[in-house]
Steps between C-alpha positions, in 0.01 A plus 500: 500500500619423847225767641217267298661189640422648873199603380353152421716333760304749777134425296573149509547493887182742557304244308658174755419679806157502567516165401783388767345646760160348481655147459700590787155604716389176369785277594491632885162483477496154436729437772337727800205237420623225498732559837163646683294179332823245656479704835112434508580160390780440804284614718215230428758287549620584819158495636494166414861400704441263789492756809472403869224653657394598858214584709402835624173662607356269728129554580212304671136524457149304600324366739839441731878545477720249401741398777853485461822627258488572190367254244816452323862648579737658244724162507181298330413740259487340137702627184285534269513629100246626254369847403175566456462102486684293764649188333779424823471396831756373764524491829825462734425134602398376145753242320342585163319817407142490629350665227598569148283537156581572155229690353510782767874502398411512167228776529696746750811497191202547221369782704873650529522450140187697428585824741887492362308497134246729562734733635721492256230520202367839690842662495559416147145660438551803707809555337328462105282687640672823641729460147168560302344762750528917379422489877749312681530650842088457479562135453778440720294638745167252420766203502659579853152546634438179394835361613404631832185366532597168461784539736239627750221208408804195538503507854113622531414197326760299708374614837175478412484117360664427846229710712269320292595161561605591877144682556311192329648241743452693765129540429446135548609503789244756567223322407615244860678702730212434775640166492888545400807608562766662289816567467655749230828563373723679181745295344768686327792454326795509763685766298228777530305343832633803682438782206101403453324915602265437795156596248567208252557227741141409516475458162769138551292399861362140410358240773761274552356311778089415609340343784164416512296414795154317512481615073257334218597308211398783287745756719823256507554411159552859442850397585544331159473858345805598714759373291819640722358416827800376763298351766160399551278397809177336567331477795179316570430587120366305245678488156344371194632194329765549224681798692810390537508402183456820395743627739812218351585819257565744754850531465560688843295312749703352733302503822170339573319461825193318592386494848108338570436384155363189342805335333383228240648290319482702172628789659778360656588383154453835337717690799777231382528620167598863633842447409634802613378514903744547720341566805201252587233524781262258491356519890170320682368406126519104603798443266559141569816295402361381177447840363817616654661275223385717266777700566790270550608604166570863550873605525476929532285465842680733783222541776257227569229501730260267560324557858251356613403224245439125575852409371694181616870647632627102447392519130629843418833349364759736271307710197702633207480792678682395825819663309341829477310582768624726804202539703235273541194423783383180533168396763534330798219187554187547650455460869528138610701406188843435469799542173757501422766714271821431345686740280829470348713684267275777446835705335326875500276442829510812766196524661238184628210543683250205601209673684118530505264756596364351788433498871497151543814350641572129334659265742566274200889491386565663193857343421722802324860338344684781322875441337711629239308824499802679446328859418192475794571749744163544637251218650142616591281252742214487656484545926153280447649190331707268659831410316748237504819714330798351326692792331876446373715648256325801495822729463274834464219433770495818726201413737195287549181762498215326675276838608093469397478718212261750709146325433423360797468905675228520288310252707245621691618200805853493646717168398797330630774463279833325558806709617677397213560238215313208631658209399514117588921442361725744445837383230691767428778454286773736318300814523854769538289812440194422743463761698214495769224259555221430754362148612184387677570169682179409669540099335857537422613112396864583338725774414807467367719824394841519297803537752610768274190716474578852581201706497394838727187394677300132571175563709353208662148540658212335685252758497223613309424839376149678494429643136394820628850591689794348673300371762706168526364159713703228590401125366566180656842282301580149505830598311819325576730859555764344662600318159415867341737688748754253407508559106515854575738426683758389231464749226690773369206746568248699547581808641219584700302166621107596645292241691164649533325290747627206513517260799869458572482464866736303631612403136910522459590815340893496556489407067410841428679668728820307384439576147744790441302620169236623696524827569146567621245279726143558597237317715201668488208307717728154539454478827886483531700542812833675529684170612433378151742764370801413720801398281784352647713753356454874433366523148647822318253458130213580692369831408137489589283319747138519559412262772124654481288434808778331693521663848861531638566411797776617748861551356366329122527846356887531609520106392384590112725789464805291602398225318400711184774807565424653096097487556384802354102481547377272809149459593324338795232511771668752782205426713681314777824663418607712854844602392601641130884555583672636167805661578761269304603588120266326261372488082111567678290767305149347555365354809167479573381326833104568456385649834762494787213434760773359761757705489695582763816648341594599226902607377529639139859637429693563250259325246545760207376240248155444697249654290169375676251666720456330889148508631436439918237417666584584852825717551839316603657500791834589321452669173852584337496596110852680441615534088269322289492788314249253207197477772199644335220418748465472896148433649460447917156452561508554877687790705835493492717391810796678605823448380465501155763637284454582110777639310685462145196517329524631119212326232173477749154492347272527805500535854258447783535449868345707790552487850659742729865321414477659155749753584681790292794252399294275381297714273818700426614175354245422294437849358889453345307282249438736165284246352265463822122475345298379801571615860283400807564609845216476804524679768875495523737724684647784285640819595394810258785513366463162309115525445625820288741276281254301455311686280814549221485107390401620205417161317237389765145396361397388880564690814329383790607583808214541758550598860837671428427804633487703158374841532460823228896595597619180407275512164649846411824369453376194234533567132260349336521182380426425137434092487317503847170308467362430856636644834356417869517813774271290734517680866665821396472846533362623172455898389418634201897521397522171525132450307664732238864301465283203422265649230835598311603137483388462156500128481322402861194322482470354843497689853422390865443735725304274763523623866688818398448822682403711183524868600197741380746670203580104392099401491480799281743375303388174389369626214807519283555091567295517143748227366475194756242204462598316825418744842483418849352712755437237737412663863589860393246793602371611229174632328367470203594855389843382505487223260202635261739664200719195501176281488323681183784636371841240582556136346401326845455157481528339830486690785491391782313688829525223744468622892351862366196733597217400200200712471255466200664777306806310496354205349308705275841604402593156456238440287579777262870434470554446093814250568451351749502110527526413871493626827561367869278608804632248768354666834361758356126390714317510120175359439457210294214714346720801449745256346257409253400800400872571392468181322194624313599879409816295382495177414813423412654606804643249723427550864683367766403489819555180675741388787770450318856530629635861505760629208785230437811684388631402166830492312484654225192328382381563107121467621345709792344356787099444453499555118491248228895460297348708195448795683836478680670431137307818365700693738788359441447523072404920593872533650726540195809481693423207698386360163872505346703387838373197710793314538430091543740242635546143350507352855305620786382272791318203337238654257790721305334838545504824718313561809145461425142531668561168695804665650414754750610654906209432692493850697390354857856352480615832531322764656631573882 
């Protein structure tokens, strides 16, 4: 009985279990679809999340590139929400949400629904499905195929609707790019900018900004087609009517530029309704103050500019957006007409500029009042205009900018501008942050400056400037700059104070000198003599003084540095000076005298701050330079006398002196110097011994020391020098050693031989000087034999054969020579008829064969005697370690640079 009890008790679970386990199949069945159909379904939805995008990809195409950075940065990026319909938009600076819609809401959940639906109807059915198949694994198989393939056609489709819509935008453009500009970007979600593979990023690129130049009605209003277009630009282009209209929907345009267009009245009233511009150029389209009204209403405007239209400047009053705007360019008046300006309490304000582009100067007063600006740090003028300025409580005001924009160069005439701001008043009031400024006072009627401004630099000027350089010419003033001296003389600044040209002769100057917040002082062209600098008491705040053409006379140089014992910098005329007598402790590391033509002695010792160069044109009776170790430049232009003594030299530059007084401890001195570039010594006095150490400066670039007696022994013991560029062995013995030692100095491109006794081995040897461009063989014997492989075969390209033996196969030779450019034949008895026929077998060879003054020595010159600077410069650009090491001072003698052509040893001053 119990056995038949187990019996049915085990039948009756056999019969439940088949039935348990397919309701269980079903129950996780239903589950598994309905957690893949709410995953599906969570993912619509986070698609449709506000995200913040950014932009990546930049890319420019047509007609011309579109200048400047790109068209939006990551910090005005939108949010935007909405997948695959957008139904949010928002930028940073919006107060309410730009853009939002409803039925794209609506649609982007319906099509979630749908998918999350769909997907969980076709799990249900693959599960019925493989429950009623004899063939399951057959049918699993046919549903994860399928399963797959929509997997694989999600994105396909997703990538491909956006290369779609990408690829048709960009084929308008297309259709104009003759005529347009554009610029193309990706926008993508911040959170996967960075994870977007390289191959698909084309498939987001979209023109985000287009510029159109000289385009038809029927090309421009493709623009209305462009629907997330940033920035667009016309230019001499004609738009049809009822554009902008179209263009009131673009939720992303925020820049628009027209520059040469015709501006009605309509359109002026269509651009208003573009609610969403932030950034507004509307330039030379004869915008006029009654269709400037039109936009008095705006309030999201941040960079206005309005150049060059016939606009009032006394009716421009405050717009709605005066509180929003940071930059903005306003037009100065015509020539002859005058305005006037006023602005105040412009809260977000940095940058103002009121120019024109124009060449014409306008003597009529344009009347500027700026206050309660308290963001404007920047104020942009124009040199051409005059002003009458009245700026206060400008807290953030850095400088006044009044340089021409770079137009007038293009001017085929040279013009005279002003030196500087021209203005008619100057009020400047509460301005802590102003920092430099510059002033042209050619009708100067009233200046008046806070006691308390504290700013780095003021220039005041008389002068004009040519357009084409910094050619400057002085102007007649009627200016009252005694009254000007006098302000300046009160105030708590500048700095540095710079009269350029001014008449202040005779004028009191002891203001400026007395004010103790001046630390630096020019007069550059003021006519100014050094009595008008005598204080009654030494002054200890003066760090600089440039007293410019004013010509010291005896003991004023002594005067000034005991009346000004911390000067730093001084500069003067030294013309008339006859004693330079430094020998007392002193704060001196720049003094520059311009040419000591009068000299008579000069005593430098113990200067170790002195870092200046000294340049003579006749020797000194007494020349005494002992530990100014910061010298970097002596220059005597005449033999030098007896007596002198050189010593504690440790930073010089360049060298040059000749004579018979240039003795071993002089040159034994100077060769102590491990940064020596340039070294010149004619026909001086030096034992073998030292002509051997010459030859280890190792940094030298220039070595010319003609008449010194250098001979193939004293060549054999020179290493070669890597930076060595041009070297002068005028009047020495040469042999083919000393040939050889120069061919293996890598970097020399310039050699003069002239009046050299060139042994047979060292005319054979000429050859190998394959490298050099610059040769002289002036009165050398020679044949043509000697010179024909470097002629066809060397980079010759001034040579120079002045005093020499010319037959006709030399000029033949000449007129063969591949390189070279220009040749001297001074005394060699040529023909004018041989001449030309050189000219005509090569006629861009220059020939010279005049009476002009023999070979002038120079120092270290950058361009070679008889050729033109660019073929001087191409031998410098062909030395790759003189390319990487000239070394330029900020100070040397009164044009600021090295040694140059100008500055040269005339050679009859030397020979015996």
């Amino acid at each position: 009985m119990l056995g038949n009890q187990m019996q049915t008790s085990s039948g009756s679970k056999d019969d439940k279990g088949p039935k348990d386990d397919k309701g269980s199949k079903d129950d996780k069945g239903l589950i598994a679809a309905s957690v893949i159909a709410g995953l599906v379904m969570l993912g619509f939805l986070a698609a449709n999340l506000p995200l913040k995008y950014v932009d990546r990809q930049r890319e420019a195409e047509g007609a011309f590139h579109l200048s400047g950075s790109r068209i939006i940065s990551d910090a005005e990026m939108p949010v935007m929400a909405g997948w695959p319909m957008r139904f949010m938009i928002q930028y940073p600076n919006d107060q309410v949400v730009r853009y939002f819609a409803w039925p794209p809401l609506v649609c982007n959940l319906l099509i979630a629904l749908f998918v999350g639906s769909f997907a969980f109807w076709i799990l249900r059915y693959r599960e019925k499905k493989l429950s009623e198949s004899s063939q399951q694994r057959r049918t699993q198989k046919y549903f994860d195929v399928l399963f797959a393939t929509l997997i694989f056609l999600l994105p396909v489709l997703f990538l491909g609707a956006s290369w779609l819509s990408s690829e048709r935008q960009r084929r308008l453009f297309r259709n104009v790019d003759s005529k347009a500009s554009v610029e193309l970007s990706c926008w993508y979600p911040r959170l996967f900018a960075d994870k977007v593979p390289s191959p698909l990023r084309r498939c987001f690129l979209k023109p985000r900004s287009i510029e159109f130049i000289s385009a038809e009605p029927e090309e421009t209003e493709l623009v209305a087609r462009l629907p997330e277009l940033v920035g667009i630009s016309f230019y001499r282009s004609e738009v049809p009517s009822g554009l902008f209209e179209q263009l009131s929907n673009h939720f992303h345009l925020t820049r628009l530029s027209l520059v040469r267009q015709s501006v009605t009245d309509r359109n002026v009233q269509s651009i208003a309704s573009l609610r969403y511009v932030e950034r507004l150029r509307i330039s030379s389209c004869g915008l006029d103050d009654q269709l400037l009204d039109r936009f008095s209403h705006w309030d999201k405007l941040e960079y206005v500019n309005l150049s060059n239209n016939p606009i009032a400047l006394s009716n421009f009053g405050q717009p709605a957006w005066s509180d929003s705007v940071t930059e903005l360019t306003l037009p100065r008046p015509k020539n002859g007409t005058s305005g006037e300006l006023t602005m105040k309490g412009w809260p977000k304000l940095t940058t103002l500029s009121v120019r024109r582009s124009s060449s014409e100067t306008n003597g009529a007063v344009l009347s500027i009042q700026l206050s309660d600006l308290p963001e404007l740090e920047s104020l942009l003028l124009d040199r051409y205009q005059k002003h009458s300025l009245d700026l206060s409580s400008l807290p953030k005001l850095e400088g006044i900018d009044d340089f021409p924009d770079g137009q007038h160069r293009m001017s085929m005439r040279d013009i005279w501008i002003p030196g500087g701001c021209w203005v008619d008043s100057v009020r400047l009031m509460q301005l802590p942050r102003l920092s430099q400024c510059s002033f042209y006072l050619c009708e100067l009627n009233n200046f008046e400056i806070d006691e308390t401004l504290d700013c780095d630099l003021i220039e005041f000027s008389c002068e004009l400037v040519a357009s084409s350089g910094w050619i400057r010419k002085k102007v007649t003033c009627d200016s009252n700059f005694q009254s000007l001296i006098d302000s300046m003389g009160k105030t708590a600044g500048p700095k540095s104070l710079v009269f350029h040209s001014t008449p202040l002769t005779n004028l009191d100057l002891s203001p400026l000198i007395n004010n103790t917040a001046i630390e630096r002082l020019q007069f550059n062209g003021c006519g100014i003599m050094a009595d008008q600098v005598n204080p009654k008491s030494p002054k200890g705040h003066l760090a600089e003084l440039n007293l410019g053409d004013c010509v010291l006379g005896e003991n004023q140089l002594r005067r000034l540095m005991a009346d000004f014992p911390n000067l730093e910098v001084l500069r003067a005329s030294g013309m008339a000076l006859k004693e330079v007598n430094l020998v007392e402790p002193n704060r001196l590391e720049i003094l520059e005298l311009d040419r000591l033509e009068s000299i008579q002695s000069l005593r430098l010792v113990d200067q170790h701050r002195l870092s200046t160069n000294l340049k003579f044109s006749e020797s000194p009776d007494t020349l005494i330079i002992q530990n100014s170790e910061s010298l970097f430049g002596i220059v005597v232009e005449k033999p030098l006398k007896s007596g002198a003594a050189i010593s504690g030299l440790r930073n010089l530059e360049w060298f040059a002196a000749g004579g018979p007084e240039v003795s071993d401890q002089i040159v034994q001195q100077v060769l102590m110097c491990p940064d020596l570039d340039r070294l010149t010594l004619a026909y001086p006095n030096l034992s073998k011994s030292m002509l051997r150490q010459i030859g280890q400066a190792k940094h030298l670039t220039a070595l010319i020391i003609p008449g010194a007696g250098v001979d193939q022994e004293i060549t054999d013991a020179w290493h070669p020098l890597k930076s060595l560029w041009e070297i002068n062995l005028d009047e020495s013995e040469i042999g083919g050693r000393t040939i050889q030692w120069l061919s293996r100095n890598e970097s020399l491109r310039s050699v003069s031989l002239a009046r050299a006794k060139i042994d047979s081995l060292g005319l054979n040897s000429l050859h190998s000087l394959n490298r050099v461009i610059d040769l002289s063989l002036a009165g050398v014997a020679l044949a043509y034999s000697d010179i024909a492989k470097l002629l066809t075969e060397g980079s010759l390209e001034c040579l120079d054969l002045s005093g020499c033996q010319i037959d006709d196969q030399m000029l033949q030779g000449l007129g063969n020579a591949k390189t070279l450019l220009s040749v001297k034949l001074h005394g060699c008895q040529v023909s004018e008829s041989q001449v030309n026929a050189l000219k005509e077998a090569k006629p861009d060879l220059r020939v010279v064969t005049d009476d002009e003054p023999m070979r002038r020595l120079q120092l270290a010159s950058t361009e070679m005697d008889g050729v033109e600077p660019a073929i001087g410069m191409r031998a410098w650009r062909d030395s790759e370690t003189n390319r990487n090491r000239k070394r330029r001072r900020a100070s040397v003698f009164n044009t600021g640079t090295a040694p140059s052509v100008g500055d040269t040893l005339d050679l009859d001053h030397f020979r015996g």
